[in-house]
N, C-alpha and C positions, 0 to 999 in steps of 0.2 A: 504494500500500500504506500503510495506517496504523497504525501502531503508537501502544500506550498503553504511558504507565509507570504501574502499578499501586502505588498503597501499602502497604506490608507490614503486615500486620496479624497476626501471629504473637507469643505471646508467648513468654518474654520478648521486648519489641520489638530491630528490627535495625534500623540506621539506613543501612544500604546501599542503592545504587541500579545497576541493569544501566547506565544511559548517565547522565553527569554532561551538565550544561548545556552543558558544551562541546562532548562528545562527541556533543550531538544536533546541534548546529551542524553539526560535521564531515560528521554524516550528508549531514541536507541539504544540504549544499552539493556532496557525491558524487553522489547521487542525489535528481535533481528532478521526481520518482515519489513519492517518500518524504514521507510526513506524520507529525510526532509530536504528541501530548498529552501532556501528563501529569498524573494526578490527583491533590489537594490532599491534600499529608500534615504531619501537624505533627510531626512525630520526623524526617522522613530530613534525611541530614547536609548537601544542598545544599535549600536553604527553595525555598518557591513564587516569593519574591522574582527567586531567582535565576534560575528557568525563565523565568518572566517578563520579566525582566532580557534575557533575551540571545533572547525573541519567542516564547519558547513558550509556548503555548495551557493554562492551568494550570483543568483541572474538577473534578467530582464523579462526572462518570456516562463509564463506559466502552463504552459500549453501542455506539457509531458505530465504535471500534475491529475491527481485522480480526486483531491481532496484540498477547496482551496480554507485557508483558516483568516479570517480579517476579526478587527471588530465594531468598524462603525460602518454604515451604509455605503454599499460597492456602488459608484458610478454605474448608472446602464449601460451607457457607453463602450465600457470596459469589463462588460460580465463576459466571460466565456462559458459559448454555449456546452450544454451538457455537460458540466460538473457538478459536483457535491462543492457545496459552501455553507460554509459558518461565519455568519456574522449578527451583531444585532440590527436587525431589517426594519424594526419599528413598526410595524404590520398587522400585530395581534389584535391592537383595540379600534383598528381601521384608521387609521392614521390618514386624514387624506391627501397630506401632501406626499406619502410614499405610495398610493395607491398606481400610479406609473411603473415603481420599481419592482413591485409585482405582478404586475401585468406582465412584464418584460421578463421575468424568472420565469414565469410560465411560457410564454411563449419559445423562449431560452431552451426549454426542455432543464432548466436545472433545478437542480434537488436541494432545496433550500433546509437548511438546519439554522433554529433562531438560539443562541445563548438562551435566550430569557426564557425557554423552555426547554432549559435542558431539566431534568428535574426526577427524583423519584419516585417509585409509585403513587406516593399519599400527594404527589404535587410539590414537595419543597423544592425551593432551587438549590441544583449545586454549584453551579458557577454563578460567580457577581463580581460585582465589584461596590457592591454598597458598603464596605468595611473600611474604604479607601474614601469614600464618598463622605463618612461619619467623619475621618481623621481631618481630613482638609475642612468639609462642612463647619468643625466647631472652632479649628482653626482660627478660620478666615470670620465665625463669628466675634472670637476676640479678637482681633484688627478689627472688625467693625464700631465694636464698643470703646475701643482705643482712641480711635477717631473720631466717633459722636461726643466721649466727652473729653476730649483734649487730652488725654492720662499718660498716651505713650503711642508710641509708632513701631510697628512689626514690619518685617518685609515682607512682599506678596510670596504666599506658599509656594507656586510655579519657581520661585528664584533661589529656594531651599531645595538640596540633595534628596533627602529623604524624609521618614515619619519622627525619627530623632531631631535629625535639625528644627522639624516644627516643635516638638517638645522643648529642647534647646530653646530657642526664642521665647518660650510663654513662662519659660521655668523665670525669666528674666524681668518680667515685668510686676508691679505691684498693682493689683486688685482690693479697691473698697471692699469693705462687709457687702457684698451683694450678695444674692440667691440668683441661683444657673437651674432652668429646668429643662431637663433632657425627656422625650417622649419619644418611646419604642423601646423594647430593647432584643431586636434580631439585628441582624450586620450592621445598618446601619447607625439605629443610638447607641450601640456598645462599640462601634467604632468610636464615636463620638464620647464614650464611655471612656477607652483608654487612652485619652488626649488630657482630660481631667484629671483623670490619677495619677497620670505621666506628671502631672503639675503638683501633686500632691495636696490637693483642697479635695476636704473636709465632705465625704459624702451621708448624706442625714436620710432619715426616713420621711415619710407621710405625713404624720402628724407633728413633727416635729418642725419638717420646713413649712407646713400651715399657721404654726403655734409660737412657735419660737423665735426667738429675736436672737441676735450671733453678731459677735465681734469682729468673727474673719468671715471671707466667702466659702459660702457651702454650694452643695449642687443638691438634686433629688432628681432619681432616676425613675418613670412612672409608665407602665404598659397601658391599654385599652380598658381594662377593667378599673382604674382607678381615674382613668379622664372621664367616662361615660358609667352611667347607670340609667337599671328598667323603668321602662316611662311608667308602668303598673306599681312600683316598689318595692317589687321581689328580692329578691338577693340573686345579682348575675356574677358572670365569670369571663372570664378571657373566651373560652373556647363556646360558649352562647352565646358572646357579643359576635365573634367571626357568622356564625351560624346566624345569627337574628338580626344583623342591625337595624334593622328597622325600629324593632322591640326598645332602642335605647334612644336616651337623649344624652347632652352632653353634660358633664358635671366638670368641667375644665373653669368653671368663671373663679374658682374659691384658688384655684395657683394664677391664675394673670391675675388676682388680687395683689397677690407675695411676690410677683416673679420678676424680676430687674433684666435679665435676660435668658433668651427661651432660644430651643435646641430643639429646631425639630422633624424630629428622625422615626417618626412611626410610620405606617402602611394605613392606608386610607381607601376601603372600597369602598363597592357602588351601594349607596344606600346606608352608609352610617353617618349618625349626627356631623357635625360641622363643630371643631375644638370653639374655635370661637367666631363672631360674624363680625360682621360692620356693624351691628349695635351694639353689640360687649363691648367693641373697641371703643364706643364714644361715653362708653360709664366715666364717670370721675374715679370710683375703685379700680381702672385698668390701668397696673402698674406699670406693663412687658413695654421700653423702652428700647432693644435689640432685639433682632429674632435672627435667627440663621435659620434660614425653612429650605432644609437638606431635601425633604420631600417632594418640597416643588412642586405647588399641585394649584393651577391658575384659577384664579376666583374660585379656591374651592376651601378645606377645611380651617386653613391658617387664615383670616377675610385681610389681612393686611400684604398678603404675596399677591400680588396683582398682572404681575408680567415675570421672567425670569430675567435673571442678572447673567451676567457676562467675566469672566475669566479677566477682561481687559479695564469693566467697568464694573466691580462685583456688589454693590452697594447703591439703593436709593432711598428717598425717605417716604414715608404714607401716613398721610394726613387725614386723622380719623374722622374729622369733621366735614372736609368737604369728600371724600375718601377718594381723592385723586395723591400722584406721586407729586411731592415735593423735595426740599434741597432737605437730606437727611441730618443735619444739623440742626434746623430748626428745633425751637426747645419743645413745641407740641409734637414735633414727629418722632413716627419709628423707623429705626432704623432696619432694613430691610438688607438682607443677604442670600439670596434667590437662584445660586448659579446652579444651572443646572445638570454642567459636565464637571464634577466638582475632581473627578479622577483623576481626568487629564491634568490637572495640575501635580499630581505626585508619581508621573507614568514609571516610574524606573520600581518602585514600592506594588503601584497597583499590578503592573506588567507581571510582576514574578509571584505574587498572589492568585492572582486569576490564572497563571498555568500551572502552579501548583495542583491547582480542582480541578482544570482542563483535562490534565493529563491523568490525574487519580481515577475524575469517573468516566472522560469520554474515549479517549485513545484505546482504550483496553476492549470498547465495545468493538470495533473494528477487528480484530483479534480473535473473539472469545463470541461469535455469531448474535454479538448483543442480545445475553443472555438476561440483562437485568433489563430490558427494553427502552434503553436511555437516547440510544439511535429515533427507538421509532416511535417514543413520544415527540421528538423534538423535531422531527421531520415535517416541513409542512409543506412541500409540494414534492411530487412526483410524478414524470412521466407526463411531464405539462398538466396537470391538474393539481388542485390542493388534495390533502390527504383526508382522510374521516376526520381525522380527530380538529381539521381547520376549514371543512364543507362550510362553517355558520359563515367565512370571511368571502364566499359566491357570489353575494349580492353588492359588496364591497369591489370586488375587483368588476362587476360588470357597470358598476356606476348608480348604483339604483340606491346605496347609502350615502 
């Protein structure tokens, strides 16, 4: 089997890559089946030197490839017909600005494999990059708060080595008695997680960051069952809120009372309450002055993320009252921190994460008749059509969504 690494040609550019030089190593040396290439790129964050470096095959033409690996969306232009490819397509929830580039897979005759569903049985993913997402996302939240209130100046994460160097920087700055509220905790807020205690501040529980008053800055780290509860007044749980949201409303106003700044890194489907809206945010008891909204989800649960920020430009302000964007300085505004590729700013950290899982759960399908069905959940077209398990996306690709 041979696999190509494809150069990401997407703009803005991403410097990420699915296998780092090392992680092709690893491959091969599992599997002595396994061939890699990889194609000459001048932006990804490990150089051709480096593939070279440690034996691998560094070209221009993908065409001898059986298996090509990218991870942000393949130019049309530049797909080749009839291969197997992995990348994230952006496709699944009918995306209509990618609805072209599925068209064109199909028509392509190629066999599209999406990340975002690579997954097992029960549905979890095994590849992400939301742990990378957490590290930079809380980050670039403290540079934000840095900056709204004149305290201290970080450099942008993109311009630090790795997840230490950001540690490094924040270990360095001095933080008011605030309160830091982090929401979620899967890849994402626990990414966001170990940036905190990298800093070593003071993590409290529930009722105590509700209740209590603190000298130094604390954090509180809070899942679904403690922002929402049952609209009836039952007693719910984490895994009936996934199952029912509808059943809940939101119970998030009693922390943007306490919260000085908010972290937020949870998962948000179709049909659960809204953390907070445009009218919480215009209470006099709404405290939350920063947000870093990792989640990024437009005019929807966070009501003060309004658009997404930018790597170049990662910060604006939202103005509760008239709830248009304003200069995030302003003493009525929040500060807002919305980027929504938050990876690509740590690609050398994210890069060797994400092929660590790549390789663990997907490479071995290929090998081994994809015996844990990892292939053929994630497969969403073949043979110029979508697969069963992606028929709902028909009406999407013929224009009628």
């Amino acid at each position: 089997m041979k696999f190509g690494i494809i150069r990401e040609r997407k703009n803005p550019p991403d410097r990420r890559v699915v296998l780092s030089p090392r992680e092709c190593q690893n491959v091969l040396s599992k599997f002595p089946k396994a061939e890699i290439v990889v194609e000459s790129s001048p932006i990804r964050v490990f150089s051709d030197q480096e593939y070279t470096g440690k034996g691998l095959p560094v070209v221009k033409d993908m065409e001898t490839c059986e298996v090509l690996l990218g991870v942000k969306e393949v130019p049309i232009e530049v797909l080749i017909p009839n291969k197997k490819y992995f990348f994230f397509s952006h496709t699944i929830k009918k995306q209509p600005y990618n609805r072209k580039l599925l068209r064109a897979i199909l028509e392509k005759n190629i066999e599209l494999y999406d990340h975002e569903v690579i997954t097992n049985p029960k549905g979890a993913r095994l590849v992400a990059f939301g742990r990378y997402a957490g590290i930079v996302g809380a980050y670039n939240g403290f540079r934000a708060y840095g900056l709204k209130y004149d305290l201290y100046r970080l450099p942008k994460a993109e311009s630090l080595l790795d997840q230490q160097a950001l540690i490094t920087e924040l270990k360095k700055i001095e933080l008011p008695n605030i309160k830091i509220l982090v929401t979620g905790k899967g890849r994402v807020g626990n990414g966001a997680k170990e940036m905190l205690d990298g800093m070593e501040l003071k993590k409290v529980g529930v009722s105590e960051y509700l209740n209590d008053f603190f000298e130094e800055p604390v954090y509180c780290q809070i899942d679904a069952s403690e922002y929402n509860k049952r609209k009836d007044g039952t007693r719910g749980n984490k895994a009936d809120f996934f199952e029912n949201p509808e059943a809940y409303k939101s119970n998030f106003f009693r922390f943007a009372e306490v919260t000085d700044f908010y972290i937020a890194g949870h998962f948000y489907g179709d049909g659960a309450p809204y953390l907070y809206t445009r009218e919480d945010a215009k209470q006099p008891d709404f405290n939350i002055k920063v947000v870093a909204d990792i989640s990024c989800d437009i005019d929807g649960p966070v009501a003060s993320t309004i658009r997404p920020s930018t790597i170049a430009d990662p910060i604006y302000g939202y103005d509760p009252v008239s709830e248009k964007e304003t200069d995030f300085m302003a003493e009525n505004a929040i500060a807002v921190m919305a980027v929504d590729n938050l990876p690509c700013e740590l690609p050398r950290d994210a890069s060797v994460g994400f092929g660590e899982a790549f390789s663990k759960y997907v490479i071995p399908s290929f090998f081994n008749s994809d015996k844990d069905g990892v292939l053929e959940r994630a497969r969403m077209t073949q043979n110029g059509k979508l697969t069963e398990r992606y028929a709902y996306l028909q009406d999407y690709v013929d224009g009628k969504e």
